[in-house]
C-alpha positions as CSV (number, residue, x, y, z in Angstrom):
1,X,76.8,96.5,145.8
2,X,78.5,95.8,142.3
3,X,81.0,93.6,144.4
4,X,78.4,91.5,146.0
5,X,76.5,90.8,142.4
6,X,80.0,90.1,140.8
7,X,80.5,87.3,143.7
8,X,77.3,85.7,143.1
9,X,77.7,85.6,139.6
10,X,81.2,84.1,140.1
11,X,80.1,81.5,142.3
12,X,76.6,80.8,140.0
13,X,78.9,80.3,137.2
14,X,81.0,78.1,138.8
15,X,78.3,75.8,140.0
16,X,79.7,77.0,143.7
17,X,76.7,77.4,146.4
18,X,76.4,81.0,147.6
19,X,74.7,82.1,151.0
20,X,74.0,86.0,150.8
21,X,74.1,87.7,154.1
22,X,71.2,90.0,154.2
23,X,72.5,91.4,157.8
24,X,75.9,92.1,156.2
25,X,74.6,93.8,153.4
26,X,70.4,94.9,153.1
27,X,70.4,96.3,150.1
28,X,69.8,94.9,146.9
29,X,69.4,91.4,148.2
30,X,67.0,90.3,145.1
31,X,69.0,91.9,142.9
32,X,72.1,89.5,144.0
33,X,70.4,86.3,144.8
34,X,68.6,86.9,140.9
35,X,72.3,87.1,139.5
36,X,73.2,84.1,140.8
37,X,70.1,82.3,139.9
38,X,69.7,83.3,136.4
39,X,74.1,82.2,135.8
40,X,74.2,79.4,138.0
41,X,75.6,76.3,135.7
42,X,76.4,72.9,137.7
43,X,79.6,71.3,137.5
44,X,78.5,68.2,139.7
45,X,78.1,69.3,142.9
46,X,75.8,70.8,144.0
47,X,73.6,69.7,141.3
48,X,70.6,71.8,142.0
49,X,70.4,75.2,142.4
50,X,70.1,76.5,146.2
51,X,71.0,79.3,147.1
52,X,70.6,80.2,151.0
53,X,69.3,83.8,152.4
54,X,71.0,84.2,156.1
55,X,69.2,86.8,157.9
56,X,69.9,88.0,161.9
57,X,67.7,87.4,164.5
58,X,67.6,89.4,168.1
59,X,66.1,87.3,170.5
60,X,66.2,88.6,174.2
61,X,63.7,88.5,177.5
62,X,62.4,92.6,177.4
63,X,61.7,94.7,174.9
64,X,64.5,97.3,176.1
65,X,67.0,94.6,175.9
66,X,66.2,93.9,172.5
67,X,66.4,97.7,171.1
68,X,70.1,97.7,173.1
69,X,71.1,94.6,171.2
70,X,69.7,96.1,167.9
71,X,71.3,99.6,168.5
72,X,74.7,97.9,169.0
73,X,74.2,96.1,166.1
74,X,73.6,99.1,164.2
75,X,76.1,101.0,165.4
76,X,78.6,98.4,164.3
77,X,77.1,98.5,160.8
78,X,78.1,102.0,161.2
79,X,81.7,101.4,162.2
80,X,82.2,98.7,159.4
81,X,81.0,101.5,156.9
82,X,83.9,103.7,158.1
83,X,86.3,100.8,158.0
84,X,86.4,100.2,162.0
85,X,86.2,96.7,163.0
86,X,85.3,97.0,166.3
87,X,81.8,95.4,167.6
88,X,80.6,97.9,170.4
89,X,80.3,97.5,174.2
90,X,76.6,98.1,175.6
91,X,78.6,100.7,177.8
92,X,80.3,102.2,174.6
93,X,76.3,102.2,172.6
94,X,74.5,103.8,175.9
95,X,77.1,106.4,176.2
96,X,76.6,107.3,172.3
97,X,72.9,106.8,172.1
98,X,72.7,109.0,175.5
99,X,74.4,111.9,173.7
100,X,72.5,111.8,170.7
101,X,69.4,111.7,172.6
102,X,70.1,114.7,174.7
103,X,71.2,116.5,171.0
104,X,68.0,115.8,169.4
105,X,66.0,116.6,172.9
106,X,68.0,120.2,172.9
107,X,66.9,120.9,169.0
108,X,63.2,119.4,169.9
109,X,62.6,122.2,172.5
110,X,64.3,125.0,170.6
111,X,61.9,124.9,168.2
């Protein structure tokens, strides 16, 4: 996180405009955005402060669609954290979520 509020203070302080990507990083978003408020100093352009919030919508025709969509894009956050770059296949995200489901199933009943 302490990179993300060093970057907007950078940018606030160099009168640069700053988008914070809430789907990159959800934590601490009003911490950062604060930062970069509270140092921004204009040097022309832009002249007013405005900094822009981009957020990710999922947007699909069934509801089942939509929890695929949002588990592959979870499971990519996931992969980013342990410094894979690969964006999972619905096939690759089934296959996980299937195992996992079964696990949790197998410990639901032994109890």
């Amino acid at each position: 996180m302490e990179n993300y509020n060093f970057l907007s203070k950078e940018k606030a302080q160099n009168g640069i405009s700053y988008v914070f990507g809430h789907f990159i990083n959800n934590k601490e978003g009003k911490k950062i955005i604060n930062t970069y408020i509270r140092n921004f100093k204009s040097k022309g352009f832009p002249k007013k402060l405005n900094p822009i919030i981009a957020v990710s919508v999922i947007c699909s025709e069934t509801s089942r669609e939509i929890e695929d969509i949002a588990l592959s894009n979870l499971l990519w956050g996931i992969n980013i954290a342990k410094g894979e770059k690969e964006i999972p296949s619905m096939k690759k995200v089934k296959k996980k979520y299937s195992i996992k489901k079964k696990i949790l199933s197998k410990k639901e009943k032994s109890k």
